[in-house]
C-alpha angles and dihedrals in degrees: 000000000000105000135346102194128197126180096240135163124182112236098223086183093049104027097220148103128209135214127252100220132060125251112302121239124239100308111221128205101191091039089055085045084067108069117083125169122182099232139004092241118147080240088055106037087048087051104058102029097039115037126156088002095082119103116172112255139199112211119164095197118115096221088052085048098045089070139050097268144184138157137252131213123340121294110278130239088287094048092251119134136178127244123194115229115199105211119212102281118251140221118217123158119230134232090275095046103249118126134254143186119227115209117200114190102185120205120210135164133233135192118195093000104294123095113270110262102218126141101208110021093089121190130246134246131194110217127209129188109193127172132221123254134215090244087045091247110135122234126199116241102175143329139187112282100235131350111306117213121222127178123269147195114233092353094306134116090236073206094159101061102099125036119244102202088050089046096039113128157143113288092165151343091287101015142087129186153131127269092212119195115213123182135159126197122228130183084333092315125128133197135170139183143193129242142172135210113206112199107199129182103200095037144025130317107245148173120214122192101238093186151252114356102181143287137199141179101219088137094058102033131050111232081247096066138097097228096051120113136177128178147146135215095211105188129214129200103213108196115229130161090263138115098246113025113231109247115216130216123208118183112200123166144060108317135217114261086244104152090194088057125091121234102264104152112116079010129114138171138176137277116206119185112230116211101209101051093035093229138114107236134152126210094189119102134239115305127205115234 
């Protein structure tokens, strides 16, 4: 997958970071088991996801173009109207070494027919892992509960931007996933987050925001000036024999001359996943590198 992308900021007074869902129902394996589609066409995936939902659509936006497309629902009280994007499909293996195949549908809205240009509004996706059968028929293993909303530039999901496959890891004893930077760049202003994609078997399909991972104003200031700032958030999995792995931050960098910020520069801490709230937080203070 190339980007999953969340609007998250790292909290440095609170040292946590909050999810972007509500709470998940009951996840089922069996009742994911039953559902079986005989191919992972856009035809097939819309079909059985979307029934009854589908209208036909004109967009003349490029982005909208670029991707097998169709729209949900009727325009709202405002015009504007949602229109379902089917992302390339992705392979990932998982803990156990078997292949799958993630399906990402994207929701944005347009107005007029051209793609809403909003920073951080973000659209949604629903994402779908499926594995394959012995008759090729294609069964689904897990999905995200509802629609998960992930930052965008200019109103788009921006979703092929990092390679799954490259990024794939361990994020726990059980558990495989991506730690996916997004970032936009506004008026020479950047800013970046972290985010990570969990990939359960035997749950939901969920994004978490993980925290800061750097800004700078290097289109705005000169290096020479006292305003300008530069740092990174560079993240870290460190194996345990836990559930869920920490995931250590580490700033480093020139930071901005905030006087309600903490000095975090040369400084990490740790990032524990907390399977109740369903966020990645930390309760640890500052430590020097």
């Amino acid at each position: 997958m190339k980007k999953l992308l969340l609007s998250l900021a790292l909290s440095l007074c609170t040292l946590s970071a909050t999810t972007v869902v509500a709470a998940a129902p009951a996840f089922s394996a069996s009742q994911m088991s039953q559902v079986k589609i005989k191919d992972l066409s856009f035809k097939e995936v819309m079909r059985q996801f979307y029934g009854g939902q589908m209208t036909p659509t004109v967009a003349d936006d490029p982005y909208i173009d670029s991707l097998p497309n169709i729209g949900l629902g009727r325009a709202d009280s405002t015009a504007y109207r949602t229109v379902a994007l089917m992302h390339p499909i992705e392979l990932y293996d998982n803990t156990d070494g078997e292949q799958r195949y993630l399906v990402t549908i994207e929701k944005v809205l347009i107005h007029d027919d051209s793609l809403e240009y909003c920073f951080p509004c973000g659209s949604k996706a629903d994402v779908y892992s499926f594995k394959k059968l012995n008759d090729r028929q294609f069964q689904l293993v897990s999905r995200t509960s509802e629609s998960v909303e992930f930052s965008s530039n200019y109103g788009s999901m921006n979703l092929q931007n990092n390679d799954l496959y490259d990024t794939l890891q361990f994020l726990g004893e059980n558990l495989v996933g991506s730690i996916f930077k997004s970032g936009y760049m506004r008026q020479g202003y950047t800013d970046s987050s972290w985010a990570v994609l969990h990939l359960p078997e035997n749950d939901f399909i969920n994004t978490y925001a993980l925290g800061d991972a750097g800004s700078d104003n290097s289109g705005q200031e000169e290096e020479d000036s006292p305003f300008y700032y530069s740092y990174e958030g560079v993240v870290e999995v460190m194996p345990t024999n836990a559930k869920y792995y920490p995931i250590k931050l580490t700033y480093k960098g020139i930071p901005p001359d905030d006087l309600e910020r903490p000095d975090f520069i040369n400084k990490s801490f740790v990032m524990k996943f907390n399977p109740v709230k369903k966020v990645y937080e930390t309760t640890s203070s500052f430590a020097d590198l």
